[in-house]
C-alpha angles and dihedrals in degrees: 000000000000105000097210081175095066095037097047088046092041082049096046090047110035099003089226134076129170118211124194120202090017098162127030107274095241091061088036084049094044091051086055103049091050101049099040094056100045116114110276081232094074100062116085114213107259116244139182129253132023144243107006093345084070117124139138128243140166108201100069097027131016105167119117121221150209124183126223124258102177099235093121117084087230087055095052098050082047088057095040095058088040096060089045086056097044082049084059099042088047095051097040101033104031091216089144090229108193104185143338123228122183140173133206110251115209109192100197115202111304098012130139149161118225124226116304150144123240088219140016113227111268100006117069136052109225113107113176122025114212117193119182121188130217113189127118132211093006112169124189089262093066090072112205096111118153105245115203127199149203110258109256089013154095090216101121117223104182149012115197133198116220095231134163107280108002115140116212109201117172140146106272094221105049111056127054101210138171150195119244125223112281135209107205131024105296119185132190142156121254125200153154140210107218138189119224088250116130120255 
């Protein structure tokens, strides 16, 4: 049972919340084993910006993507849950929240993605970052955690291990974060709830 009341008050109060076991493990496991035995040609290399601010570069980011459709019946039970969620945060939060879109992320061994922000103040929007995460069995010596920081600020606030099953919810605009450098394929789902305003 998803408990809106503690996320919608965590996010008011500290704009972040991290949920383990978010979602049941058969849906969690069936998302795995999609993603993780698709072609690798399937997957695009992530890059930073948009529109015509799009480029690729490696040396801030080297993940590959693909983002979700919705055909799989996994898909469809993430986005469910997703669009329950986006319903809560909208009632309780007022955020008018329009639609979510969100993409797989493969780090493959020794990839990373150097520190950013999901939106600029103002200018994006995007409003709350979700990040779930799909690996079993990771141990701290498998590197890839999701480090969070202070605004304006190199006080880190969290470290967060990419294990089966953790939710990361947190205001777009409010926390630079990055991945750290991992040591075996690590997957994931990206997305982000936005508002109908104009970038």
């Amino acid at each position: 049972m998803i408990d809106y009341e503690n996320i919608t008050d965590t996010l008011t109060k500290d704009g972040i919340i991290i949920l383990p076991n978010f979602l049941d493990a058969k849906t969690t496991e069936s998302l795995y084993q999609y993603v993780s035995t698709l072609p690798a040609d399937q997957f695009d290399s992530a890059g930073i910006g948009r529109d015509n601010n799009f480029q690729i570069n490696h040396e801030i980011r080297n993940d590959v993507l693909l983002w979700l459709d919705g055909k799989e019946p996994c898909e469809q039970a993430y986005l469910a849950a997703m669009d329950e969620l986006r319903s809560q945060l909208n009632e309780k939060l007022f955020l008018g929240l329009f639609d979510y879109e969100a993409h797989y992320s493969h780090y493959k061994k020794d990839s990373y993605y150097q520190r950013h922000v999901d939106a600029f103040e103002g200018r994006s929007n995007r409003v709350v970052t979700t990040v779930f995460y799909l690996n079993n069995d990771w141990s701290n010596d498998d590197g890839g955690e999701l480090v969070i920081y202070q605004n304006n600020s190199n006080e880190m606030l969290h470290r967060i291990s990419p294990t089966f099953g953790t939710l990361v919810i947190f205001l777009s605009e409010n926390f630079p974060h990055e991945v750290l450098i991992t040591h075996r394929d690590r997957y994931s789902i990206a997305g982000w709830f936005r508002t109908d305003r104009p970038f």
